[in-house]
C-alpha positions in Angstrom: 0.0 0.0 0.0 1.2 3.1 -1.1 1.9 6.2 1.5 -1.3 8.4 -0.4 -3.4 5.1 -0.1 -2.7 4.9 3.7 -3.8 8.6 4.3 -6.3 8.3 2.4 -7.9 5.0 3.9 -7.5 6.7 7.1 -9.4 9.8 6.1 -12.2 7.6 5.2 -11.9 6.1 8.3 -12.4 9.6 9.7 -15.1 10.6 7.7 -17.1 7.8 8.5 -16.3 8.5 12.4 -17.2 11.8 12.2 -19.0 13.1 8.9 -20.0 16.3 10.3 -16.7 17.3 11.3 -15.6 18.7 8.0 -17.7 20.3 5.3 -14.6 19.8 2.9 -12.9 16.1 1.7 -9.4 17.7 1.7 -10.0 18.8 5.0 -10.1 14.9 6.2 -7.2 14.2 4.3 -5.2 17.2 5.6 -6.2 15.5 9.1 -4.8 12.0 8.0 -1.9 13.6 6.9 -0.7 14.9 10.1 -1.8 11.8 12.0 0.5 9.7 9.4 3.6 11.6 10.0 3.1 11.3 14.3 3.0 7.7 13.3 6.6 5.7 12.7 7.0 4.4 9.5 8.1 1.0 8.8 8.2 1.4 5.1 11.0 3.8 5.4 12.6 0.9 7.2 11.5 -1.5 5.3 13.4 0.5 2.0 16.4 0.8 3.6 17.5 -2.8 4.8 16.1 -3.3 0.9 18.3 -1.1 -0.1 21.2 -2.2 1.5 20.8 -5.8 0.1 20.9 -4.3 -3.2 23.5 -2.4 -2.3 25.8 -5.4 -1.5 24.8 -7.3 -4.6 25.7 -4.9 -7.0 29.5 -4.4 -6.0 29.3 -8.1 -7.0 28.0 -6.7 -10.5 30.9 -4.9 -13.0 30.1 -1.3 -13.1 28.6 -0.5 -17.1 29.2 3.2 -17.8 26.2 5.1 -19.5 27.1 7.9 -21.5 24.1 11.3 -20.4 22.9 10.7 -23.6 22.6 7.1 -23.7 21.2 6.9 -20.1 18.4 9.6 -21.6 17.3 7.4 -24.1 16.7 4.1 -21.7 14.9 6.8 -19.5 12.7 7.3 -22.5 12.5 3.7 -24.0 11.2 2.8 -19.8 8.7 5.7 -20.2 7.2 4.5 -23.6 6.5 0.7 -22.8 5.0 1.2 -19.2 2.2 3.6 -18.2 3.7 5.0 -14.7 1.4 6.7 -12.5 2.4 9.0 -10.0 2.0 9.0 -6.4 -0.7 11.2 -6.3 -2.2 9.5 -9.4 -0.4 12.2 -12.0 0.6 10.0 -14.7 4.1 10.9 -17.1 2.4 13.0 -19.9 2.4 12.8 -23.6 2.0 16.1 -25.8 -0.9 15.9 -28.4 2.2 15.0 -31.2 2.5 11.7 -29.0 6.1 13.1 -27.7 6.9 12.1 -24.2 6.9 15.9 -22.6 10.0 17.5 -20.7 10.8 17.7 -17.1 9.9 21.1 -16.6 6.2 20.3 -18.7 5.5 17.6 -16.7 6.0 19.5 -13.9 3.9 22.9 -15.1 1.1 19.7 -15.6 1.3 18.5 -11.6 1.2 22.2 -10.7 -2.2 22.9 -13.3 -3.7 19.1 -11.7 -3.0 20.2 -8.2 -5.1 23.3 -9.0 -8.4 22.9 -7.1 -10.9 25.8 -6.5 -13.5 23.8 -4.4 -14.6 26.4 -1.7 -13.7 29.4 -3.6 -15.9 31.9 -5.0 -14.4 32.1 -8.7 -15.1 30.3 -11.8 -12.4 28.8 -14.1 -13.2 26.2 -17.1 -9.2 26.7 -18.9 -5.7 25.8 -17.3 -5.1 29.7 -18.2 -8.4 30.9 -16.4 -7.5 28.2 -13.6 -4.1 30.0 -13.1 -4.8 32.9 -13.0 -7.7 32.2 -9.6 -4.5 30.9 -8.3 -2.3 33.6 -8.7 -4.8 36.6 -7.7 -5.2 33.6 -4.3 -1.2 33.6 -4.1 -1.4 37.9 -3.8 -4.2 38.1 -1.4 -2.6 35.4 1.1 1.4 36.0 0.4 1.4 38.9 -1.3 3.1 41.1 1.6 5.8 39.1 1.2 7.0 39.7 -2.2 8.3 43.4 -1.1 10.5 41.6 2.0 11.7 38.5 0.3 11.0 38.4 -3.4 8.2 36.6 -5.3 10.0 33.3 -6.1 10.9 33.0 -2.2 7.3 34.3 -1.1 5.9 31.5 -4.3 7.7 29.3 -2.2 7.3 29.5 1.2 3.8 29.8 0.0 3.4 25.9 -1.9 5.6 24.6 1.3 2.6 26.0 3.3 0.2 23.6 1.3 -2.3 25.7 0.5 -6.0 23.8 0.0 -6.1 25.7 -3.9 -2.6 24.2 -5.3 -1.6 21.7 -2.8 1.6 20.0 -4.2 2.5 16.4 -3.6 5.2 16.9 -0.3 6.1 13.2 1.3 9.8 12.7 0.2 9.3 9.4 -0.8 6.6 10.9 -3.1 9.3 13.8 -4.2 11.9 10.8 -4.9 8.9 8.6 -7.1 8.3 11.8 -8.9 11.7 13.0 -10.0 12.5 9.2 -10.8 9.3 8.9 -13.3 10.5 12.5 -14.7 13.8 11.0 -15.5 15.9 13.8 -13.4 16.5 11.3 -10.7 18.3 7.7 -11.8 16.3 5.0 -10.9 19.6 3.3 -8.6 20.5 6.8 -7.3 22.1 7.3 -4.0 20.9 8.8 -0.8 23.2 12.6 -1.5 21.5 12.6 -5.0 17.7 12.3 -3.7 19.1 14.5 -0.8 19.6 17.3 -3.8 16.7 16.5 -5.3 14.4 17.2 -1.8 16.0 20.1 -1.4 15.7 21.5 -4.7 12.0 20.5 -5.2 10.3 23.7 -3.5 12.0 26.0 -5.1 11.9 24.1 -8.6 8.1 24.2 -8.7 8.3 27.4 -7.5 10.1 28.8 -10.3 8.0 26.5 -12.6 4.4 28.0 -10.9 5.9 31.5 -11.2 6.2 31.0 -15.3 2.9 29.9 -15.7 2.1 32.9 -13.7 4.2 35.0 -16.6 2.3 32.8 -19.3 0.0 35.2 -21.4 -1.3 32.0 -23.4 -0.5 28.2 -22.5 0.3 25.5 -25.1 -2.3 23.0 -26.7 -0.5 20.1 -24.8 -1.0 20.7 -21.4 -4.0 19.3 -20.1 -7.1 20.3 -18.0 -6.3 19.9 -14.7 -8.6 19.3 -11.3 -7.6 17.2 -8.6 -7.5 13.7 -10.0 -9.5 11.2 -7.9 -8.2 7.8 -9.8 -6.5 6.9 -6.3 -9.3 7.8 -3.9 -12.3 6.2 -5.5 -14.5 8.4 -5.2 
């Protein structure tokens, strides 16, 4: 079971309990959230004595050296026979032209899914029209911040704050999943390089939310967007 399947299960769990408690869905799952990270995990442990098998088996293994380029391609050639979905159930995308899409695509497409306006006042049918809710949300909340610390730091203190109208996926393992499927992580990488990779992630989709923000038109190939539910059966 997955770590968004756990929280999930247990926000039904809370629902069920108490279905008067919440008049929002993301509210229960907010809830779950915090009661799974009070909770130990033995998946993390689980990975790690894993890991360290592997570990031992491939010094038995001669090292093959990939060229960038070459190591790019197999990324690709994975990508094209399997259908990955994400963590959060955001699935590597395609562009219209069939072409697997870039890192920084992909990621402008989790931001635009992320994007959900339930309990707003404001009505948004196009990834454009959807943006832009979220940016005029982004001034009225963080806004004050710009002047003191800049708007990519404000953009991103902001998504780390999980805000109910873009809420980002934020578990590291989910962050490590991700950046795997996306190709910028190796699939056999090492702790330091996923270290780099959780530290660069907030103020990568930071930068990338601030461009759409700067976007007077968006491209054909990015998609809808909404919260998908594929994962929470509902």
């Amino acid at each position: 079971m997955t770590t968004l399947e756990k929280i999930v299960k247990k926000a039904q769990a809370l629902k069920k309990s108490y279905p008067k408690k919440y008049a929002k869905w993301t509210d229960y799952v907010k809830e779950a959230s915090k009661e799974y990270k009070k909770s130990p995990d033995p998946v993390v442990k689980k990975k790690t004595k894993i890991g360290a098998i592997k570990k031992n088996k491939m010094k038995k293994k001669p090292i093959v050296k990939r060229t960038a380029k070459k190591l790019s391609n197999l990324i690709r050639t994975e990508i094209k026979s399997k259908k990955y979905i994400m963590p959060h159930g955001y699935e590597v995308r395609r562009s219209k032209l069939g072409a697997v899409m870039s890192i920084s695509d992909n990621a402008k497409q989790l931001l635009i899914d992320c994007i959900d306006l339930n309990g707003y006042d404001m009505k948004a049918n196009t990834p454009i029209e959807k943006i832009r809710a979220v940016e005029k949300i982004f001034y009225t909340e963080y806004g004050y911040l710009i002047n003191r610390i800049g708007k990519l730091k404000a953009l991103e203190e902001w998504l780390r704050g999980l805000p109910s109208v873009i809420t980002i996926p934020f578990y590291n393992v989910e962050i490590i999943e991700i950046a795997k499927k996306w190709g910028s992580l190796k699939m056999n990488a090492t702790e330091k390089q996923e270290d780099k990779i959780l530290i660069n992630y907030w103020r990568y989709m930071a930068n990338q939310l601030l461009q759409l923000f700067n976007k007077k038109k968006l491209s054909d190939k990015f998609q809808g967007g909404g919260l998908p539910l594929r994962l929470l059966n509902l």
